[in-house]
C-alpha positions in Angstrom: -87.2 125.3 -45.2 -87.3 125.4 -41.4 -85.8 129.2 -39.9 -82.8 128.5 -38.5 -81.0 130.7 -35.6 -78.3 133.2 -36.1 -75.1 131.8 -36.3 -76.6 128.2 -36.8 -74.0 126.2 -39.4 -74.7 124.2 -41.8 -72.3 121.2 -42.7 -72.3 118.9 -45.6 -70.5 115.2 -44.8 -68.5 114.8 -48.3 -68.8 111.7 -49.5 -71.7 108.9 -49.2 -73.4 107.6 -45.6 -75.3 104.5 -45.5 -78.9 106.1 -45.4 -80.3 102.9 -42.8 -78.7 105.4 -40.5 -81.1 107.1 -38.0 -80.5 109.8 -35.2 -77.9 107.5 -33.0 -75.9 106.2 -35.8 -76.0 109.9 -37.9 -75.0 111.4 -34.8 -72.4 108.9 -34.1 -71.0 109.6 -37.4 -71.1 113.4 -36.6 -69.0 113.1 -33.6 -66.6 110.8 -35.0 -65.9 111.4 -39.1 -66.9 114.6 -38.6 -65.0 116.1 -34.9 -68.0 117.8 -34.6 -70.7 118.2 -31.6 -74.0 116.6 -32.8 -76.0 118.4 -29.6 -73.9 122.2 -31.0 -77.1 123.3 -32.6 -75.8 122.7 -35.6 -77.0 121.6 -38.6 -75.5 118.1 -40.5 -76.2 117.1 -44.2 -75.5 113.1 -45.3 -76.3 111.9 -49.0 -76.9 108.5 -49.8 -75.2 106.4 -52.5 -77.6 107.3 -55.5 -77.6 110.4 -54.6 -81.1 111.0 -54.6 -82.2 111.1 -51.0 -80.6 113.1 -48.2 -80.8 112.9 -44.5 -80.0 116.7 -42.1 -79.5 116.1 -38.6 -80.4 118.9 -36.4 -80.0 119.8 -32.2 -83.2 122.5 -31.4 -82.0 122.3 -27.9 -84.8 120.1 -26.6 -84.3 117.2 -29.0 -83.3 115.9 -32.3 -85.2 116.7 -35.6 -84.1 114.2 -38.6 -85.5 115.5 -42.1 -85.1 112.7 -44.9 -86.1 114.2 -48.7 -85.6 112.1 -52.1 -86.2 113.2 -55.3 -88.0 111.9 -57.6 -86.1 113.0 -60.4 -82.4 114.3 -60.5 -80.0 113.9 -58.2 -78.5 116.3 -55.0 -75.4 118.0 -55.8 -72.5 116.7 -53.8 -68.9 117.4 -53.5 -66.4 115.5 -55.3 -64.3 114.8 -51.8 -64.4 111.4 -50.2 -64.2 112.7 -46.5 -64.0 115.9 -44.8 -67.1 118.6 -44.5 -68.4 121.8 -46.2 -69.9 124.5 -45.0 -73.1 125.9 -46.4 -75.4 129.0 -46.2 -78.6 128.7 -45.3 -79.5 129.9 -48.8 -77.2 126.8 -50.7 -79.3 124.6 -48.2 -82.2 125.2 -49.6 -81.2 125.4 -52.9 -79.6 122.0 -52.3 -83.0 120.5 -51.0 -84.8 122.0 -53.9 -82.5 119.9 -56.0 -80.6 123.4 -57.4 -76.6 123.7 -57.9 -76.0 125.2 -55.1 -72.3 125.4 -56.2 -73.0 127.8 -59.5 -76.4 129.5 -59.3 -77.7 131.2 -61.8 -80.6 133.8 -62.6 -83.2 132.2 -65.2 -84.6 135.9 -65.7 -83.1 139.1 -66.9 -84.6 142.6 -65.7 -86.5 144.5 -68.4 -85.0 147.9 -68.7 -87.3 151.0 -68.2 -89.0 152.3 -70.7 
């Protein structure tokens, strides 16, 4: 995952975006589902209908990056809200990307005890 800033948040848009969407039209949306400033530094999450491809949207101060992912198998975990936004850490993001519930994670190991 790319480092982010201090203090950089991280917004999901609940609900599903049409993913022809590219920079204009995603930040468009940003500015006007979302009351937010798409230019803030900020970064914006948008899921597709299937649920297997997601677009973030993100200001570096001399430009816009756009970073599209699909999985191949599985789907991203969403929120069940139609509208609104959540906020993430930069820790959920990149279990999000990585396909992980983000929402309820959980350790796959247990630490061995000293002998």
């Amino acid at each position: 995952m790319i480092g982010l800033p201090a203090g950089t948040r991280i917004w999901l848009a609940a609900g599903v975006t049409d993913m022809r969407s590219g920079f204009n039209g995603l930040a468009a949306k940003v500015e006007t589902a979302l009351k937010e400033d798409p230019y803030s530094g900020h970064v914006f999450v948008f899921r597709g209908r299937r649920g297997d491809l997601v677009k973030v949207l993100w200001w570096t101060g001399d430009g816009l990056c756009l970073l599209c992912k699909r999985l191949e198998r599985g789907r991203f975990v969403w929120p069940q809200a139609s509208e609104g936004t959540v906020t993430l850490t930069q820790a959920q993001l990149s279990m999000l990307l990585e396909g992980i519930d983000w929402r309820r994670p959980e350790r796959t190991w247990r630490p061995q005890s000293a002998l």
